[in-house]
C-alpha positions as CSV (number, residue, x, y, z in Angstrom):
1,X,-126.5,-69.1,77.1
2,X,-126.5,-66.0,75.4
3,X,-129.6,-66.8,73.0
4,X,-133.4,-65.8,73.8
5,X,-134.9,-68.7,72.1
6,X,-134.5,-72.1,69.4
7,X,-137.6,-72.5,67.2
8,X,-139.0,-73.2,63.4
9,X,-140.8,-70.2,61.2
10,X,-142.3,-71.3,57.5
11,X,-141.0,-68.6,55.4
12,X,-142.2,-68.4,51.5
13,X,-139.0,-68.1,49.1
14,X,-138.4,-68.1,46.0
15,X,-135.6,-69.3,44.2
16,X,-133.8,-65.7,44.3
17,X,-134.7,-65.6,48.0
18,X,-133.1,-68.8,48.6
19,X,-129.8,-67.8,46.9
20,X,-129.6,-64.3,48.5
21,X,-130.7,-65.9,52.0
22,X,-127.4,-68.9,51.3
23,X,-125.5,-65.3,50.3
24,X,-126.2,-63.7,53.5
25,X,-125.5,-66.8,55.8
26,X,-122.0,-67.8,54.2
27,X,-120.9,-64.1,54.6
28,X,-121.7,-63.5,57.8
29,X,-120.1,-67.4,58.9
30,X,-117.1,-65.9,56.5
31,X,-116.6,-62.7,58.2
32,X,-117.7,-63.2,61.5
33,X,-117.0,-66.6,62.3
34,X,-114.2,-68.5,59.8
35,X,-112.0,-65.4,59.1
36,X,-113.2,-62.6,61.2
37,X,-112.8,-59.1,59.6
38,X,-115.2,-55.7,61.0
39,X,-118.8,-54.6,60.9
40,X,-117.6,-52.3,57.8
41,X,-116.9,-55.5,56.1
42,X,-119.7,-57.8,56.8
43,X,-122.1,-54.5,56.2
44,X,-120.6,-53.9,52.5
45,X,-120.8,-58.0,51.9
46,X,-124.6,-58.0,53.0
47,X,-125.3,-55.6,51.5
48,X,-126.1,-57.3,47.8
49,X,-128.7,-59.0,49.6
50,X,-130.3,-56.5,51.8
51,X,-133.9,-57.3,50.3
52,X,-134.1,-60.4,52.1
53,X,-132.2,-59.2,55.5
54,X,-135.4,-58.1,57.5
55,X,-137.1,-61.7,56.4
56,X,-134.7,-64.3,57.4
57,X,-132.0,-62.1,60.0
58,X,-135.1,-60.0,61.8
59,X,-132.9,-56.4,61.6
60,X,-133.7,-55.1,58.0
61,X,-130.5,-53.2,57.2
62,X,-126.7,-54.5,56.6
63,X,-125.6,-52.5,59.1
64,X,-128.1,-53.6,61.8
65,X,-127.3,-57.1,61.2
66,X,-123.5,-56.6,60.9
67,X,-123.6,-54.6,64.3
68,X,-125.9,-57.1,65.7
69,X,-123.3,-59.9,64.4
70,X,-120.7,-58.6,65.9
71,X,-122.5,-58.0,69.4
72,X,-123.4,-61.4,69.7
73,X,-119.5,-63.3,68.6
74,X,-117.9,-61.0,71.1
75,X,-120.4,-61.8,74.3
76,X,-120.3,-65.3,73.9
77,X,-117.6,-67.8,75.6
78,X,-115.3,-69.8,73.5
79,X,-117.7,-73.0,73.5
80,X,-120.5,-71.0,72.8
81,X,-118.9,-68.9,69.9
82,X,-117.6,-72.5,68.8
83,X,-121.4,-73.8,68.5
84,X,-122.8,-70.8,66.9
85,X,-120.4,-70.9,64.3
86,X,-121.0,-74.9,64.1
87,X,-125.2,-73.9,63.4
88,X,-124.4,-71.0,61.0
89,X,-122.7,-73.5,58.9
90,X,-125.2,-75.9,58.9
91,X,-127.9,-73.2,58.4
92,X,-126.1,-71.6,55.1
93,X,-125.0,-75.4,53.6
94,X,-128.6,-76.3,53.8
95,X,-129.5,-73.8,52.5
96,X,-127.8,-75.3,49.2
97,X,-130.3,-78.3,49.0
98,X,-133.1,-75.9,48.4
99,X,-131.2,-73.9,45.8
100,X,-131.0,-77.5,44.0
101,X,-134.4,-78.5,45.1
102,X,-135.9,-75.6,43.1
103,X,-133.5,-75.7,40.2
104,X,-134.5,-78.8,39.5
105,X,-138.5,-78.5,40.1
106,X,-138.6,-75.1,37.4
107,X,-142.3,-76.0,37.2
108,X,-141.9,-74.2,41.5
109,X,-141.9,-70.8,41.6
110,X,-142.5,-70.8,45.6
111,X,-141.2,-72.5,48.4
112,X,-142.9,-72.4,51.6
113,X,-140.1,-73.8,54.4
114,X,-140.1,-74.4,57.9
115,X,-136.6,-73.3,59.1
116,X,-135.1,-74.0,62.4
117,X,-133.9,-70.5,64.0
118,X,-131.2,-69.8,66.9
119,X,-132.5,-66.2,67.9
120,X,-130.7,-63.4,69.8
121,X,-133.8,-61.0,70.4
122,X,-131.6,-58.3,72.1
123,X,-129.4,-58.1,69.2
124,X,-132.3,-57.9,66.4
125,X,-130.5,-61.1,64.9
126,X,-131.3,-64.6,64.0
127,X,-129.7,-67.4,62.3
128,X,-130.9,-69.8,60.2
129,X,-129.6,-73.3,62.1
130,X,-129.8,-76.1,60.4
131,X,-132.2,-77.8,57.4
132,X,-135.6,-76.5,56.6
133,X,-138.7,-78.7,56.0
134,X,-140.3,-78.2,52.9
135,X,-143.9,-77.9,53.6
136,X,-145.9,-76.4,50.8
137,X,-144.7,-75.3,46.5
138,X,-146.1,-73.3,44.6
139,X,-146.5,-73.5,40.5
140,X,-149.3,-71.6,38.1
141,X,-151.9,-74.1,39.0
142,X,-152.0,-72.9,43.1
143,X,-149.8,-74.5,45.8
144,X,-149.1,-78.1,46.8
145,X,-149.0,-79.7,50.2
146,X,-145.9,-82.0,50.4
């Protein structure tokens, strides 16, 4: 396997973060996985979301995570490719379930998560992989356990 490492990270969101992090997982599976196009490509499609890039993805810039991207889908076998693609997916539609979460909860301004990650240290990248544990909100009184 071509990944360093599988493993969970809380990361604090709020509901902008959780749109621009869905954002920046749909267009790399679009662009580097459902309909390949370049690194130009996926670099000008991240970059909307570039804030949020250095959080979730590990490289901070478009272009670092478009390169990395890029590295990564043309080392891997077919399989392999096939299951990465399969856990990007899964990482950017879950990500839809805490975009709902927190529009309906407005009272939430915060959102702390525990994500599961597929890693690829020598490439600077990481994906999102599946559905993220909601462990704490926040609101103006302070935050809540859940």
């Amino acid at each position: 396997m071509a990944f360093t490492k599988e493993y969970a990270r809380k990361i604090i969101l709020s509901l902008d973060g959780v749109r621009k992090t869905e954002r920046a997982q749909r267009t790399i599976y679009d662009k580097a996985f459902d309909k390949p196009t370049n690194v130009t490509d996926l670099t000008d499609g991240l970059s909307n979301v570039a804030g949020i890039l250095g959080l979730i993805f590990l490289t901070s810039t478009a272009t670092g995570v478009a390169t990395g991207v890029f590295s990564i889908v043309a080392m891997l076998a077919p399989s392999e490719k096939d299951d990465l693609q399969d856990m990007v997916y899964e990482g950017y539609w879950n990500l839809g379930y805490l975009e709902d979460f927190l529009d309906h909860h407005p009272e939430y301004d915060l959102i702390e998560v525990n994500f599961p990650f597929i890693e690829y240290e020598t490439q600077g990248v990481r994906f999102i992989t599946g559905k993220g544990a909601v462990t704490r909100v926040h609101s103006g009184s302070g935050w809540i356990l859940l």
